[in-house]
C-alpha positions as CSV (number, residue, x, y, z in Angstrom):
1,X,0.0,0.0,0.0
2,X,1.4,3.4,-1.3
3,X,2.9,5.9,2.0
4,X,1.0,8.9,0.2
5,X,-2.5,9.0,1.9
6,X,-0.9,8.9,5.2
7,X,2.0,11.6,4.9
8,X,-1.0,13.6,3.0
9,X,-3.0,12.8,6.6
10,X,0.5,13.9,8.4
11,X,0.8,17.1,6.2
12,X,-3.1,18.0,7.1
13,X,-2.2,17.3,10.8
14,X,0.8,19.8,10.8
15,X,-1.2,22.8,9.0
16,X,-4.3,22.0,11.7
17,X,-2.0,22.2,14.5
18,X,-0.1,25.3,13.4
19,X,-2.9,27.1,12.0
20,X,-4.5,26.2,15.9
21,X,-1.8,27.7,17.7
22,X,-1.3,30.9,15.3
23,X,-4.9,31.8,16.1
24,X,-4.3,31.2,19.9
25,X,-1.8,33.4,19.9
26,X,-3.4,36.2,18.1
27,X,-6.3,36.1,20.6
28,X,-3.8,37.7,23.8
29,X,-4.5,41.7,23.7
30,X,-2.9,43.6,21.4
31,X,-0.5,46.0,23.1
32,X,-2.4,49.0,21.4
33,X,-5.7,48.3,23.0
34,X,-6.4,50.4,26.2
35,X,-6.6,48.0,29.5
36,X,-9.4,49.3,32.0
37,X,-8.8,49.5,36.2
38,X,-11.2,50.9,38.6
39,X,-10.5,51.2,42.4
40,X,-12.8,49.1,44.4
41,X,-11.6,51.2,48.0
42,X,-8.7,49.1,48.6
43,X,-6.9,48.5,45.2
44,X,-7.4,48.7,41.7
45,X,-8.8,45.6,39.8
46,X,-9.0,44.9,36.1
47,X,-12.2,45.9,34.2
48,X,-14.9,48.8,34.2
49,X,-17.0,49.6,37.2
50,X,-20.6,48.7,36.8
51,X,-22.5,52.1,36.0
52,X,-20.6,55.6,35.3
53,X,-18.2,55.3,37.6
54,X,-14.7,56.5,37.0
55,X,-12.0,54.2,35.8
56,X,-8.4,54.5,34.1
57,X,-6.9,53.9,31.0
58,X,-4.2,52.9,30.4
59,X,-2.4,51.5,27.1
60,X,1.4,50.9,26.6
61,X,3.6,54.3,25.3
62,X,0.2,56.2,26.4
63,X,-0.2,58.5,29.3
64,X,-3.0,57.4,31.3
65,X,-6.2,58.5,31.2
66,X,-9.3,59.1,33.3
67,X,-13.1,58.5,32.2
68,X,-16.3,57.5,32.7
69,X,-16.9,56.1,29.1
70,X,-14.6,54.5,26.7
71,X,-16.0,56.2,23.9
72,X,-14.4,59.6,25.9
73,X,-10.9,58.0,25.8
74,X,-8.0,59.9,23.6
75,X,-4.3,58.6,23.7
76,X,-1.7,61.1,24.3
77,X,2.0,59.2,23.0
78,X,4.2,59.3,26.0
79,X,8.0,60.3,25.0
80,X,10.2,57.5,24.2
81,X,12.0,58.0,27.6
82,X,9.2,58.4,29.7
83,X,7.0,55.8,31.7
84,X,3.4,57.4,33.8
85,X,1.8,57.0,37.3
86,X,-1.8,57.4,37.6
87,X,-3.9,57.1,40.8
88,X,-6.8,58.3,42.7
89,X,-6.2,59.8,47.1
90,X,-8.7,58.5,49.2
91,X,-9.7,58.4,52.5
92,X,-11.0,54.7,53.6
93,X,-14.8,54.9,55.0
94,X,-14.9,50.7,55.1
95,X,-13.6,48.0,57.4
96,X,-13.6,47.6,61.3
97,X,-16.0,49.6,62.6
98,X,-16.4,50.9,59.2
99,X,-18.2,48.3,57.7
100,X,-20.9,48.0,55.6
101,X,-20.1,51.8,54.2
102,X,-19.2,52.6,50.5
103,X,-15.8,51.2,51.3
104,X,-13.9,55.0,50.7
105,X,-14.5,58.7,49.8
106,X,-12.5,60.4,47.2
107,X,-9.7,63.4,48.0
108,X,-10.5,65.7,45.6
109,X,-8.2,68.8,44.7
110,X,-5.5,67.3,47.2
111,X,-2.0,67.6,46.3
112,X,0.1,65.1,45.0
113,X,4.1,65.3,45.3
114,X,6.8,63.0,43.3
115,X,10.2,62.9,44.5
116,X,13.4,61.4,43.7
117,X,16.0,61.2,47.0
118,X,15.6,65.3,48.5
119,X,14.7,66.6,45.4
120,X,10.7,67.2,44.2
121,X,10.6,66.6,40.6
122,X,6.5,67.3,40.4
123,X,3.6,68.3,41.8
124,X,-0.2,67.5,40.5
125,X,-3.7,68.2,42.2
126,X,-6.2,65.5,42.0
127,X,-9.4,65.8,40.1
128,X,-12.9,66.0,41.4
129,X,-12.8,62.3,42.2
130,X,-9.8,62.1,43.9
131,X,-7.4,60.6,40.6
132,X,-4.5,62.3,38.9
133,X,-2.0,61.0,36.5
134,X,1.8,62.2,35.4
135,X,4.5,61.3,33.2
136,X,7.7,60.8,34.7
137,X,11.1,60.0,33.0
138,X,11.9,55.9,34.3
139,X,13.7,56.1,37.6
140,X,12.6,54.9,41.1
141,X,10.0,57.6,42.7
142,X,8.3,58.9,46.3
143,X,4.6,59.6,45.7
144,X,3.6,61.4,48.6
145,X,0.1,63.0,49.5
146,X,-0.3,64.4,52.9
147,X,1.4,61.7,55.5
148,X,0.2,59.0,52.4
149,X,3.8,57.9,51.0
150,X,4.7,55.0,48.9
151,X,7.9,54.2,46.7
152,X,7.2,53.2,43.1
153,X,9.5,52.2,40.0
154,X,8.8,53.6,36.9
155,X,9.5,52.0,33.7
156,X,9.8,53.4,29.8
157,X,6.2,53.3,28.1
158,X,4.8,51.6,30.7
159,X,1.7,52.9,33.6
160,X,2.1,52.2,37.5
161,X,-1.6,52.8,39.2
162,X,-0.7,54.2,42.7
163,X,-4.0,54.3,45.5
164,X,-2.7,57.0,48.2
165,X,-5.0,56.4,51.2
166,X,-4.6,60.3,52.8
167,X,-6.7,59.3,56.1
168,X,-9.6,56.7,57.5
169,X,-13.0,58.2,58.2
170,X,-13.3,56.6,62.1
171,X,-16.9,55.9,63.5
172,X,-17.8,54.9,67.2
């Protein structure tokens, strides 16, 4: 019996399998689609809040931005050497005796200060929901809002989401 049908079977085998594992790989997200995180009061999480709630943006070599609605996103290009923090100040209203409240309340028009060793290298207010977002040059950074402090790393084209809890609403 001639070897033909089955190395035409083998051959029809091989495409299947590649052709299966070229559309598997196409299916992760392109890097030029946006990626959405909203903060649920402790941290942010992957997706869109239910409703009209406020949520980031963020895409890779795109500074950061904050909406409501997708269809209100616009990329800015971040320069080549520049990464982006983006963030919302909040004070916790959930937890301990806090609990069953919304879980936090925004910090609107607080100020927001970046620094690298002594030196301040910028300063941003926060929106009417609390949020604000920066480009920064790739280093290692202090974000610092009122006696909230945390250290971040900053890397080219990329977007570090920093929640800066500035106090705890305390109920007796």
């Amino acid at each position: 019996m001639s070897m033909l049908p089955n190395l035409s079977l083998t051959g029809l085998l091989v495409v299947l399998v590649l052709g299966s594992a070229t559309c598997i790989g196409s299916a992760k997200r392109p890097v030029d689609s946006w990626a959405y995180y909203y903060f649920d009061g402790h941290a942010f999480k992957a997706g869109q809040p239910a409703g009209n709630k406020t949520f980031i943006a963020v895409r890779e070599n795109v500074l950061p931005m904050v909406a409501t609605s997708p269809a209100k996103i616009t990329a800015q290009t971040l320069p080549s050497d520049q990464g982006a923090i983006a963030g919302i100040a909040y004070i916790q209203s959930s937890g301990g005796k806090l609990a069953g409240q919304s879980g936090f309340v925004s910090s609107p028009q607080t100020k927001v200060q970046v620094s690298s060793g002594d030196k301040i290298i910028a300063i941003a207010r926060t929106d009417q929901q609390g949020y604000f977002s920066l480009p920064l040059n790739a280093g290692n950074y202090t974000i610092s809002c009122g006696m909230a402090m945390t250290e971040i790393q900053v890397e080219k084209g990329k977007t570090v989401l920093v929640p800066l809890r500035t106090g705890k609403r305390m109920v007796d």
